[in-house]
C-alpha positions in Angstrom: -72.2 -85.7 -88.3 -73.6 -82.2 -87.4 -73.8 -82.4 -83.7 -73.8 -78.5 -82.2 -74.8 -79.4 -78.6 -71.9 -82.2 -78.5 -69.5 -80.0 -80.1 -70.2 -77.1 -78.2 -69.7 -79.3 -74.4 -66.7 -80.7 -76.2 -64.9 -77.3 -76.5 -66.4 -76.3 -73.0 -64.5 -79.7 -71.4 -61.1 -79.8 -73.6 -60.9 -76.4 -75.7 -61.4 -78.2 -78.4 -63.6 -81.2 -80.4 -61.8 -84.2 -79.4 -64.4 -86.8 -81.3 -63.7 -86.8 -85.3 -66.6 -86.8 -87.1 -68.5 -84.6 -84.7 -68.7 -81.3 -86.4 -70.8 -77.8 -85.8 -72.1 -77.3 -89.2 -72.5 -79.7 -92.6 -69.4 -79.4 -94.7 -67.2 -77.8 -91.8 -64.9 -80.5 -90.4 -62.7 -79.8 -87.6 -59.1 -80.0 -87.5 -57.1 -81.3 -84.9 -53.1 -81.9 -84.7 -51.2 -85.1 -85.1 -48.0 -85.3 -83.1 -45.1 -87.0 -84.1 -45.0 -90.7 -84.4 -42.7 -92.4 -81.6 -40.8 -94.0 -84.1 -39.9 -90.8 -85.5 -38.5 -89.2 -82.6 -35.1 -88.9 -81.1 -34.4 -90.6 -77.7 -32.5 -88.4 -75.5 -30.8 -89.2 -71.6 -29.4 -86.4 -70.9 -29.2 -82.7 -71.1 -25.8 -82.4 -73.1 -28.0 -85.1 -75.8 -30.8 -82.8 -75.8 -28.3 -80.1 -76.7 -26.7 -82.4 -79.5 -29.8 -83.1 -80.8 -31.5 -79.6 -81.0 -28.4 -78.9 -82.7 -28.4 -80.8 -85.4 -32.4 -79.6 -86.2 -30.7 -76.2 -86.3 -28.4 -77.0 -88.5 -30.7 -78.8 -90.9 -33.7 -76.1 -90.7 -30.2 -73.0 -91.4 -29.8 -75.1 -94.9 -33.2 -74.3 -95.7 -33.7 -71.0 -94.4 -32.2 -68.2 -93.9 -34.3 -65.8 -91.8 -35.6 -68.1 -88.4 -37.7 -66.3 -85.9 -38.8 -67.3 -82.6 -42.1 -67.1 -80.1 -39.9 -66.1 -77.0 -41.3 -66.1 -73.8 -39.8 -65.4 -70.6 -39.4 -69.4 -69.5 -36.7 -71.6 -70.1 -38.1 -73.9 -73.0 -38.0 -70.6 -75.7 -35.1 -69.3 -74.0 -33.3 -72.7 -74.6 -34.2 -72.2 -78.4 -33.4 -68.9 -78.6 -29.7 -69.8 -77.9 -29.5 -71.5 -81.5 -30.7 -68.5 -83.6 -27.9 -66.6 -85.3 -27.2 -63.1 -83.8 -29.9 -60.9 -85.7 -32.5 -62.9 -85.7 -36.1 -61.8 -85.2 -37.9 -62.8 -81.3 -41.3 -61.7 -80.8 -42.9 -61.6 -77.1 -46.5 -60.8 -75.8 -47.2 -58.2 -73.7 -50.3 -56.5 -71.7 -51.3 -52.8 -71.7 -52.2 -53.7 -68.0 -48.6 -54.6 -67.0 -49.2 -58.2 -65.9 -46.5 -59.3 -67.9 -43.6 -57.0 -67.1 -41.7 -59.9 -65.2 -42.0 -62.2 -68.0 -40.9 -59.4 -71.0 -37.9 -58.8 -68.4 -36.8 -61.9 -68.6 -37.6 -62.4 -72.5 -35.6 -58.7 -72.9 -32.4 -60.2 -71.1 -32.1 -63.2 -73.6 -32.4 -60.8 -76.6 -29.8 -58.7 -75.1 -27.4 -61.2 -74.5 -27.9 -63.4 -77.8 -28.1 -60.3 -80.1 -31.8 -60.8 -80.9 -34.2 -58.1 -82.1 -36.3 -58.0 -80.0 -39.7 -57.3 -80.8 -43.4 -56.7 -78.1 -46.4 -57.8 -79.7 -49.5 -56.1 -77.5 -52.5 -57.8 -77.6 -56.2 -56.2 -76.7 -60.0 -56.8 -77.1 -59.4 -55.2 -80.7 -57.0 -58.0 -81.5 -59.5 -60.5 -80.5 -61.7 -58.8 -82.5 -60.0 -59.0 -85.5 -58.0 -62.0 -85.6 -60.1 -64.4 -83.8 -62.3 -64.6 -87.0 -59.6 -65.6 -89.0 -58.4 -68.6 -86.9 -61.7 -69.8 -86.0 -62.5 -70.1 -90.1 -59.3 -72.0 -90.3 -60.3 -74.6 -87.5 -63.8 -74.6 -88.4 -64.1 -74.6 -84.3 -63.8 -71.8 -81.3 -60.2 -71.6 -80.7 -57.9 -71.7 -78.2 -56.9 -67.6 -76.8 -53.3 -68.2 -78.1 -54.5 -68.7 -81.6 -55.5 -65.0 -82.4 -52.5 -63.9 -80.9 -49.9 -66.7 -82.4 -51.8 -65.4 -85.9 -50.8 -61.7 -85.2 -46.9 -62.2 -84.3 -46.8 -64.7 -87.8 -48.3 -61.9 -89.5 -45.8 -59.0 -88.0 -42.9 -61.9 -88.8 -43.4 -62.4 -92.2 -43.4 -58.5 -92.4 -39.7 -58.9 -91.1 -39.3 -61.1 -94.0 -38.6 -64.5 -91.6 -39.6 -67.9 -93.2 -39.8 -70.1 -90.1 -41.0 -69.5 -86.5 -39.6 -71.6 -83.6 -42.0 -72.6 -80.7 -41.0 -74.6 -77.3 -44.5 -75.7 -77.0 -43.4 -79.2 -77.0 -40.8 -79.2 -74.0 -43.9 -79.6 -71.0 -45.1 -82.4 -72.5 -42.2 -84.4 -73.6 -40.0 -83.6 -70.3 -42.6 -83.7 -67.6 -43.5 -80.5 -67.0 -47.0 -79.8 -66.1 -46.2 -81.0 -62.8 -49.5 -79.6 -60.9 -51.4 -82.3 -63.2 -49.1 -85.3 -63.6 -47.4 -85.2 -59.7 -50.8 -85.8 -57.5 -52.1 -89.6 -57.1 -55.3 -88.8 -58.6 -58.7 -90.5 -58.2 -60.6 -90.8 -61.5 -63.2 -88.2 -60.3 -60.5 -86.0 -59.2 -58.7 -85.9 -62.5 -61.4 -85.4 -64.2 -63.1 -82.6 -62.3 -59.5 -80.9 -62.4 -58.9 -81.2 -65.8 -62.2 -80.2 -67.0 -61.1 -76.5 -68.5 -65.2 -75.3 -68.3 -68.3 -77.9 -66.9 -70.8 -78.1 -69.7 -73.4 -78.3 -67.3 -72.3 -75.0 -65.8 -72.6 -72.7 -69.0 -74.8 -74.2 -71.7 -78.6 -75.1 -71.8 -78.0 -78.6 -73.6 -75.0 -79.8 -72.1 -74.0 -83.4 -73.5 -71.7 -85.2 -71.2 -68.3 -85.9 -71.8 -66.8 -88.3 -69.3 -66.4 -91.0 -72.6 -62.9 -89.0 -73.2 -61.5 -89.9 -69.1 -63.1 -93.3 -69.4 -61.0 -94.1 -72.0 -57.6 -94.2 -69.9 -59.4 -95.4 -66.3 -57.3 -97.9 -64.6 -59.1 -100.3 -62.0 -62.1 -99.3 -60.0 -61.0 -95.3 -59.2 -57.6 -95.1 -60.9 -56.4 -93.1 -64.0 -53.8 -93.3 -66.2 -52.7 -89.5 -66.4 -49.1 -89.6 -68.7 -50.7 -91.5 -71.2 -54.1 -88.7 -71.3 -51.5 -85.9 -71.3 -49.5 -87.4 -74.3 -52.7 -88.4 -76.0 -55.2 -85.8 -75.4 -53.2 -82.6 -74.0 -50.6 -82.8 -77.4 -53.5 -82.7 -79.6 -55.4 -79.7 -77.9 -52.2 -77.7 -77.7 -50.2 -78.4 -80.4 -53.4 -78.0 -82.5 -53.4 -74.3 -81.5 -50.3 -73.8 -83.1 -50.6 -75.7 -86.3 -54.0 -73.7 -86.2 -52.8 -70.3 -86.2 -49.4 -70.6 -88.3 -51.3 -72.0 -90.9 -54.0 -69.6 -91.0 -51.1 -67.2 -91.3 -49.5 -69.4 -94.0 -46.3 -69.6 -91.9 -44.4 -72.6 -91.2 -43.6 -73.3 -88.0 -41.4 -75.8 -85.9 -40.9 -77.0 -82.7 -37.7 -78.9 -82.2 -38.6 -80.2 -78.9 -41.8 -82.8 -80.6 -38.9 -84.6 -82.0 -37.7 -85.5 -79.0 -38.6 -88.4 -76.4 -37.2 -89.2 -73.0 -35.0 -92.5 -72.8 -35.7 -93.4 -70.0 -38.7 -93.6 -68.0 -39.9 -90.0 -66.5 -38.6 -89.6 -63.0 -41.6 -88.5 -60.8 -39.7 -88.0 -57.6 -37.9 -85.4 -58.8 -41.1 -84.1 -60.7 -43.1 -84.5 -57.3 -39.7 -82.5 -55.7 -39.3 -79.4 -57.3 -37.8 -80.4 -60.4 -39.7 -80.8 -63.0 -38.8 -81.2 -66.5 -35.2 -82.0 -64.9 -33.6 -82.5 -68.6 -34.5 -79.1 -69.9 -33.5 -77.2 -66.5 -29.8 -78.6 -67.3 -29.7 -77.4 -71.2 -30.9 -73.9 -69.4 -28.0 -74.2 -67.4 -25.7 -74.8 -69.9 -27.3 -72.1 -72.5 -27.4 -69.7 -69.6 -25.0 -70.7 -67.0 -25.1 -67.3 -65.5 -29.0 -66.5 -65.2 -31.1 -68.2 -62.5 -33.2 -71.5 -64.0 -36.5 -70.2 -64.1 -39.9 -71.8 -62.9 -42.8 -72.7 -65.7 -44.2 -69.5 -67.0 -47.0 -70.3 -69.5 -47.4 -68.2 -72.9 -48.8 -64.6 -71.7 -52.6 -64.1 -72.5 -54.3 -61.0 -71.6 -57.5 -62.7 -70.9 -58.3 -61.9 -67.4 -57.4 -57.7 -67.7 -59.6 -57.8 -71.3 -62.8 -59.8 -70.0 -62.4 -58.6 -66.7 -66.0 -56.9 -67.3 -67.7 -58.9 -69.9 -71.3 -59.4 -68.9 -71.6 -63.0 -70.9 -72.8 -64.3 -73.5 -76.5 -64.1 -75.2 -77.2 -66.7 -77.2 -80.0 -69.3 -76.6 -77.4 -71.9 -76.2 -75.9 -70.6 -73.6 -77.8 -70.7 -69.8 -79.0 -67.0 -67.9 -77.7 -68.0 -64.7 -73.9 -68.2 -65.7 -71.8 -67.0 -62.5 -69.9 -64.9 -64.4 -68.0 -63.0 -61.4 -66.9 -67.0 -60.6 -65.2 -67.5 -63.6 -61.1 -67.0 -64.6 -60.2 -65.0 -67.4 -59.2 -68.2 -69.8 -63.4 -69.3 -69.2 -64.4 -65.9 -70.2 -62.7 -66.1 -73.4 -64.4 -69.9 -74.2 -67.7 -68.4 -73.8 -67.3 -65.1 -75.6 -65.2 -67.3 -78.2 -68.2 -70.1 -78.7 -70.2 -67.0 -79.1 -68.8 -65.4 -82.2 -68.4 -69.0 -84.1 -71.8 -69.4 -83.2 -72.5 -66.2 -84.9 -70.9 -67.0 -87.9 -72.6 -69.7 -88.4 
């Protein structure tokens, strides 16, 4: 069902269209990821099985292929995978003209030194956008997420380098309770869903459709939410989509060997809630790197606030005059001036 207005609140809300059979235009259907099924996946206690476990996925993906890359960031969960590569193998890391990522290709450099990895910088600027966002929107059928274009230009500059498979940690937050500025709080249903709203509707476009039907699905009592069970259900499918998205717009596999994984036992949220978060993957860190400092989360790097620093908004009728554009963050920019060149190709 064509449904533009519903569609375009849907991105505004999640990043992405989290109804099926709501679509933008007749004869272009969305597409969103599947993660794995629970019965699929390995249960892991500890840090050592974790280790055990990534192992053998090594193992198994080195009898297939023989040139594995990686997305490496500065964090822990890339750097964890990164230990598993053989010595030669190709890591590619964002970085900013602007310099706002220097701490996080420091770290990223340090890895690649010590495991033998070339090591390669992949800038990223409003002519990347420009040229890749196209592509990965086509391949959705949808405004994507800001990863996407860049995800599409390192898959592209890897199968250059002749590798077959990319590695990604995207996975790890999920899976081992990371996230913890979301998942730690006692939140009220309002609260959560104020917080978690990436760009209000009502605040941007002239038809805004509400899209509270998505929270109201995991309420609990009178004011209460049921946040794990959102973030496994609705958060794995809007990020994990962005990969699948822009590997196979590239038409390079991909593989994440953390979404095979599944915790064993329930997720501690004390030490979430006390400075520990994602407890399980800090300790494979430590044993990949016991001489380097455990690192806290640092998200995949994305230029977004230095390139749209100055955008004046967008144009279109859809979207309202009155947008505070000096009140929005970088990420909200790039929704607006995203939805604005699907639009256009329309």
């Amino acid at each position: 069902m064509v449904d533009r207005n519903y569609c375009l609140s849907s991105y505004m809300a999640f990043r992405y269209i989290w109804k099926d059979g709501k679509d933008f235009a007749e004869g272009f259907q969305h597409k969103n990821f599947r993660p794995v099924e629970m019965k699929d996946r390995i249960a892991v206690r500890t840090s050592e099985d974790i280790d055990r476990e990534i192992q053998k996925q090594f193992d198994e993906l080195y009898a297939k292929y023989e040139h594995i890359g990686i997305l490496l960031s500065g964090g822990m969960d890339s750097a964890n995978l990164a230990a598993y590569l053989k010595r030669g193998s190709h890591a590619y890391t964002f970085n900013s003209a602007s310099g706002e990522f220097d701490a996080d290709v420091e770290r990223a450099k340090t890895y690649c030194k010590k495991l033998q990895l070339n090591h390669h910088l992949i800038d990223i600027t409003m002519d990347d956008y420009k040229k890749y966002t196209p592509i990965v929107m086509q391949q959705k059928f949808a405004p994507v997420h800001s990863i996407e274009p860049q995800i599409y230009k390192a898959a592209e500059m890897a199968k250059q380098d002749g590798v077959q498979l990319m590695i990604v940690g995207e996975s790890a937050d999920l899976i081992f309770g990371g996230m913890d500025k979301l998942i730690s709080p006692q939140w009220t249903f309002d609260a959560f869903a104020k917080r978690y709203t990436f760009l209000a509707p009502q605040l941007v476009l002239k038809n805004p459709v509400d899209q509270s039907e998505l929270f109201e699905q995991y309420r609990q009592g009178e004011n209460g939410i049921d946040v794990l069970t959102f973030m496994d259900e609705v958060f794995s499918i809007e990020s994990s989509s962005s990969y699948m998205n822009a590997f196979g717009a590239a038409w390079m596999p991909y593989y994440d060997p953390y979404a095979k994984l599944v915790m064993a036992d329930p997720l501690d949220m004390n030490r979430v809630r006390n400075g520990e978060p994602k407890y399980l993957v800090r300790g494979l860190y430590a044993i990949k790197y016991p001489d380097l400092e455990i690192p806290f989360k640092i998200p995949m790097p994305r230029p977004v606030d230095a390139v749209f620093k100055d955008w004046e908004g967008p144009k279109r009728p859809e979207f309202r005059d009155d947008i505070p554009m000096n009140q929005l963050t970088g990420n909200q920019k790039w929704q607006l001036w995203c939805a604005e060149q699907f639009l256009n190709s329309l």
